[in-house]
matplotlib code that plots the C-alpha trace (Angstrom):
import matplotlib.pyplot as plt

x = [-8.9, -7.1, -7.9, -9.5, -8.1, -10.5, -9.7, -11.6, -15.1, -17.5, -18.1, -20.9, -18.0, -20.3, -20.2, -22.7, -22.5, -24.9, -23.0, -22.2, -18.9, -17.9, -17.9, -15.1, -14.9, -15.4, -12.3, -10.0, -7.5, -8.0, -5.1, -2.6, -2.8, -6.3, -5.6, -3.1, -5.5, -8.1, -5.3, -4.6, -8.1, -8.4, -11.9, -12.4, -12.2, -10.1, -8.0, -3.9, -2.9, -1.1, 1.9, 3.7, 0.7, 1.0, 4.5, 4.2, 1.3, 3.8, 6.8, 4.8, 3.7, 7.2, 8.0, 4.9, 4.5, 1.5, -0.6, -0.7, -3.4, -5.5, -4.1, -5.0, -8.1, -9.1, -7.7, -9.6, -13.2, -12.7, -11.7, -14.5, -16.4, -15.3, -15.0, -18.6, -19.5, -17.5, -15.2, -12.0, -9.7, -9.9, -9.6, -5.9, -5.1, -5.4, -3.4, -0.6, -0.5, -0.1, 2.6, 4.3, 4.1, 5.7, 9.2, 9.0, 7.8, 9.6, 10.1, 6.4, 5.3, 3.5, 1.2, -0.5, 0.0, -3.2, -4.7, -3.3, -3.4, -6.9, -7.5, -5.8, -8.0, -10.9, -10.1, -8.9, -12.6, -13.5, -14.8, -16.4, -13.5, -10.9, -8.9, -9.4, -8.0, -5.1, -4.5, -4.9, -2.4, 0.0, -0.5, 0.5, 3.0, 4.6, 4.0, 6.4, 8.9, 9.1, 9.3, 12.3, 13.9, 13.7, 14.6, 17.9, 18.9, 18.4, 19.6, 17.5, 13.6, 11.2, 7.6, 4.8, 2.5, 0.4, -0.4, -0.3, -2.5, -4.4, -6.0, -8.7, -7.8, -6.0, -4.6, -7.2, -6.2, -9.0, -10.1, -7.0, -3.7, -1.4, -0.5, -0.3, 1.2, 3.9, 4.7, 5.4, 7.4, 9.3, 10.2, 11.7, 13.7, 15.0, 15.9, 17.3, 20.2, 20.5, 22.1, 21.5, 21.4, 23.2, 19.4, 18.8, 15.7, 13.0, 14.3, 13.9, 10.9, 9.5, 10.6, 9.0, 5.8, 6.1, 7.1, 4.5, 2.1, 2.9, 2.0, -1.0, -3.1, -3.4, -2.1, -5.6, -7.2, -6.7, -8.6, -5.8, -3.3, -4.6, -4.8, -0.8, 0.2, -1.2, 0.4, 3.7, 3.1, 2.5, 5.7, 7.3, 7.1, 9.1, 12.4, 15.1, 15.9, 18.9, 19.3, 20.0, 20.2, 16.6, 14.6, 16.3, 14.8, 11.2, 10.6, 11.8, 8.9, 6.3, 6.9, 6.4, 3.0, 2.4, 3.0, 0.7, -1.8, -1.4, -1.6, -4.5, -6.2, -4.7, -6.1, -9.4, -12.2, -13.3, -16.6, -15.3, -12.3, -12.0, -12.4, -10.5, -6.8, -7.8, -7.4, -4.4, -2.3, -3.5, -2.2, 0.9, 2.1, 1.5, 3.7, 6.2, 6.4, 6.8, 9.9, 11.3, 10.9, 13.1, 16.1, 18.9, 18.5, 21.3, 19.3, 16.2, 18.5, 19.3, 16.3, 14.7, 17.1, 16.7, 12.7, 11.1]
y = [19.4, 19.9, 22.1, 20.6, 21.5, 23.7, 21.1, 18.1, 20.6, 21.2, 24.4, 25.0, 24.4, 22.0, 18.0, 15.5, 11.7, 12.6, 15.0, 14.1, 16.0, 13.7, 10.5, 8.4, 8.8, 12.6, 13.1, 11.1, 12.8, 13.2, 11.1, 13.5, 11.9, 12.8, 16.6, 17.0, 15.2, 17.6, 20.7, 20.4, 20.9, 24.9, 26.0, 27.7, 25.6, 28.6, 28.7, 27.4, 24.5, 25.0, 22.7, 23.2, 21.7, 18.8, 18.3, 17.9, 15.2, 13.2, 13.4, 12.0, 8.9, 8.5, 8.1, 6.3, 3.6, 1.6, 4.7, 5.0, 2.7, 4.7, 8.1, 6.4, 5.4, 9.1, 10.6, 8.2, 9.1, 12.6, 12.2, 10.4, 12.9, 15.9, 14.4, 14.0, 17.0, 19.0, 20.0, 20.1, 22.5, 19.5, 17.1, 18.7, 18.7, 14.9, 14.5, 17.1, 14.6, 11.7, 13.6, 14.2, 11.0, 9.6, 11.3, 11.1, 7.7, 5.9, 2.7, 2.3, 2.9, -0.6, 0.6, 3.7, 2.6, 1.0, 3.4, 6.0, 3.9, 3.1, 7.4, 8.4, 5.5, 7.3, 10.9, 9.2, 8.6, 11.6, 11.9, 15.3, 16.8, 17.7, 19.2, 16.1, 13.7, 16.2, 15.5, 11.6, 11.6, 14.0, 11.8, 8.4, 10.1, 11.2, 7.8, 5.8, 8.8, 7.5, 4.1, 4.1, 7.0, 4.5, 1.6, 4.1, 4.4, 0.9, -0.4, -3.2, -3.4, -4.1, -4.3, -5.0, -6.4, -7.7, -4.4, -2.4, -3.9, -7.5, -5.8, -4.0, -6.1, -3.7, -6.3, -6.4, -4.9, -3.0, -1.4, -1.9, 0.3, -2.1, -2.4, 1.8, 2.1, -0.3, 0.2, 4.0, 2.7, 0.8, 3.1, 5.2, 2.2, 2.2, 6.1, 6.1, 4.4, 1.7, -1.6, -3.8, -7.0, -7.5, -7.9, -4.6, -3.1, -4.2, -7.7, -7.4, -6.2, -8.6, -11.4, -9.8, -10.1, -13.4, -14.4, -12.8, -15.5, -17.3, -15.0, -16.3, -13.4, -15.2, -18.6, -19.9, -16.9, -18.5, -15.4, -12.7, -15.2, -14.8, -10.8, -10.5, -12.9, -10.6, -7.9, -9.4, -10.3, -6.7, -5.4, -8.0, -6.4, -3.2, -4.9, -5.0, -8.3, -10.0, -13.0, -12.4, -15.0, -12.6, -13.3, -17.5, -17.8, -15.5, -18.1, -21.3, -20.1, -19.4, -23.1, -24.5, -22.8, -24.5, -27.6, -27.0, -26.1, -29.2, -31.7, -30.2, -30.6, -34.2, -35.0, -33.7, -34.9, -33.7, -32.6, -30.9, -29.0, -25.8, -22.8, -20.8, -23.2, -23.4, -19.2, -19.3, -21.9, -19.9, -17.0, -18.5, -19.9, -16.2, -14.7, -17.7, -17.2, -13.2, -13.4, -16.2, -13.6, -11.6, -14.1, -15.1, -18.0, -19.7, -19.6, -20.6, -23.9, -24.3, -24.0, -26.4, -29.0, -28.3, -28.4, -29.7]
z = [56.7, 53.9, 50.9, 47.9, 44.3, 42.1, 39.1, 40.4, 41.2, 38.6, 37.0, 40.0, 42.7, 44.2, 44.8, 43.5, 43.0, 40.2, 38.1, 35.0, 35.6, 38.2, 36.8, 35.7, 32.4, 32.2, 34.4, 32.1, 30.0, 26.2, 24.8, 23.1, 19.6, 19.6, 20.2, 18.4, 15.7, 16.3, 16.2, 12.7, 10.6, 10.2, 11.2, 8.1, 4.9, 3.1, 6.1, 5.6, 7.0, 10.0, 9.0, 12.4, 13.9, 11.1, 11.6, 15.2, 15.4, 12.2, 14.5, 17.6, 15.2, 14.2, 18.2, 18.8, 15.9, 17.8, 17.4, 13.9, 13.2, 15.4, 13.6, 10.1, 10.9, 11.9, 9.1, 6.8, 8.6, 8.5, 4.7, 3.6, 6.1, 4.4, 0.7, 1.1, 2.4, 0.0, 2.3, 0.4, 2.9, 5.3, 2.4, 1.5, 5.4, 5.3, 2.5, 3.8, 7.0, 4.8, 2.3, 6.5, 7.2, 4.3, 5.0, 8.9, 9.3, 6.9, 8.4, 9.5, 5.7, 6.0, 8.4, 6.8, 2.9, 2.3, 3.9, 1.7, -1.7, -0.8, -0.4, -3.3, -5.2, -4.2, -5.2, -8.5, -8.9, -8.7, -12.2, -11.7, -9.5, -11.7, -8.5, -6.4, -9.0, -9.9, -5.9, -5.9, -8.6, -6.8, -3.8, -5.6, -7.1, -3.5, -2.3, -5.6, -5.2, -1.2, -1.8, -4.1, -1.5, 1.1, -1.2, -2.4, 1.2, 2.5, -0.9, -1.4, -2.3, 0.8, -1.0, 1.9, -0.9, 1.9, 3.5, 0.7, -2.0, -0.6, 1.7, -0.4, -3.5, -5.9, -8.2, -10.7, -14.1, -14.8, -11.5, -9.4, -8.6, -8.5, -11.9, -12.5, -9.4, -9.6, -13.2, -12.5, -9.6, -12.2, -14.6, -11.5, -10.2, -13.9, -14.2, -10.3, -11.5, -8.4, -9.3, -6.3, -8.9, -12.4, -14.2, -12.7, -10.2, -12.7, -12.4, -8.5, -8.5, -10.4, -8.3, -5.5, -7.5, -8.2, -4.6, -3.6, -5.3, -2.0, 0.4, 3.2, 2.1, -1.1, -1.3, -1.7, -3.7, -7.0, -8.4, -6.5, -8.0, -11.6, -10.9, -9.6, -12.4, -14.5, -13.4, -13.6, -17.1, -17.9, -16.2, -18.0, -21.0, -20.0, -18.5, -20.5, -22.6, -21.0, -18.8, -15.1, -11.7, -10.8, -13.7, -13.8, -10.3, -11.1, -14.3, -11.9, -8.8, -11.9, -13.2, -9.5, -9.8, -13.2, -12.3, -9.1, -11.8, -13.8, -11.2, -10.1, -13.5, -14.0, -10.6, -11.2, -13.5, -16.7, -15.1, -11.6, -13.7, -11.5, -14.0, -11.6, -11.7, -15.7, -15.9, -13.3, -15.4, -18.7, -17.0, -15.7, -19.3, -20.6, -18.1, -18.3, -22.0, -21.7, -19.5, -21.6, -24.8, -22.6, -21.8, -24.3, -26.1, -24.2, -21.2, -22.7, -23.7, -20.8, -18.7, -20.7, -20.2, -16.4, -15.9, -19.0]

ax = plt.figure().add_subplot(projection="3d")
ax.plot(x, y, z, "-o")
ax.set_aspect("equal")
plt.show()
């Protein structure tokens, strides 16, 4: 009879059909992400981050993508966890794996960025914790600053509206960090010197925005549509006045919209007008008429012989 391995007894070196320690699940392996999760958090709050430990659970989500979720999701519990509890040493180890991730994980930025936008909206709140907004601003800052890396080295734009900002509605003016967020990221396209388009990387972004209008996540969200129109209007105002192929096809999408808008409100009757399309077509003539201030007046002919 053959010897049995001291690593599947119990610590009584006894067998029982009843011991916790032999059932199934107890004798299953911790999956790696979650140690090396639970490696990083000091177990003193004034203790340094161990940023080798860091560094190695970022470089196993940059060769294991599909995990990320599962490593976001963490990090936000233990956040919100710690935030609440005061715990701030933990709080900045999040963040540090976030800052990590953001240079080592590059093209999976879509799957972590509404965690981290929705984060550093939180610790922006912090109205009593000068520290902790100092670090939600740091942190939006290092997210723009990666965003127009990458866009630098893949020379183009790639905005994930959808995963970055639908998901927990950050469009609104007031309240939301799409407009702060993306106007910073403007002025750095500006300053980065880029020229992927003759109109420039305002120009581009724009169009995004208005392309975005589109998008499944909010095709039928008449209020999100007012929110991102909006938005765009706002940008508008700090692109530079000339007339590019960009901003010709950003004004031509914002008059299908229009017209959308105005066939709905010809359709309708005076009693069942939708209040909602009445602020969205309000909203779209505003923006219309800010990036038309910002074309020549040549173009402004000629668009209106094309689509009025």
């Amino acid at each position: 009879m053959g010897v049995m391995s001291r690593r599947v007894l119990p610590a009584c070196s006894n067998l029982c059909i009843f011991c916790p320690s032999m059932r199934a699940r107890s004798r299953q392996p911790v999956k790696r992400y979650k140690k090396l999760l639970s490696d990083i958090f000091p177990r003193s709050q004034d203790a340094e981050p161990n940023d080798r430990k860091i560094g190695k659970l970022c470089e196993y989500a940059s060769k294991n993508p599909l995990r990320i979720p599962k490593i976001t999701e963490y990090l936000e519990q233990r956040f919100y966890k710690d935030l609440r509890n005061e715990h701030f040493g933990s709080v900045k180890v999040v963040l540090l794996v976030y800052r990590k991730l953001l240079s080592s994980c590059k093209q999976q930025m879509s799957l972590f960025a509404s965690s981290l936008l929705g984060i550093a909206r939180t610790l922006l709140e912090q109205t009593r914790n000068d520290k902790m907004q100092m670090l939600g601003c740091s942190t939006l800052v290092d997210f723009i600053n990666s965003q127009v890396r990458f866009m630098g080295e893949q020379s183009h734009i790639s905005m994930d509206f959808d995963n970055t900002f639908d998901t927990e509605n950050h469009w609104s003016l007031e309240k939301g960090l799409a407009f702060s967020v993306l106007k910073f990221l403007q002025s750095l396209l500006e300053e980065s010197g880029y020229t992927w388009n003759p109109g420039g990387n305002s120009h581009q972004l724009l169009s995004f925005l208005v392309k975005h209008l589109e998008h499944k996540n909010v095709v039928k969200q008449p209020a999100i549509q007012i929110s991102i129109v909006n938005v765009a209007r706002q940008l508008a105002q700090n692109i530079n006045q000339q007339t590019s192929a960009v901003i010709i096809g950003a004004i031509s999408d914002l008059v299908k919209h229009l017209r959308k808008c105005i066939q709905y409100s010809a359709e309708a009757s005076s009693d069942g007008l939708d209040k909602c399309n009445t602020d969205l077509q309000s909203a779209l003539e505003n923006c219309i008429s800010q990036l038309a201030n910002k074309a020549s007046t040549y173009f402004l002919f000629s668009f209106c012989e094309l689509h009025l």
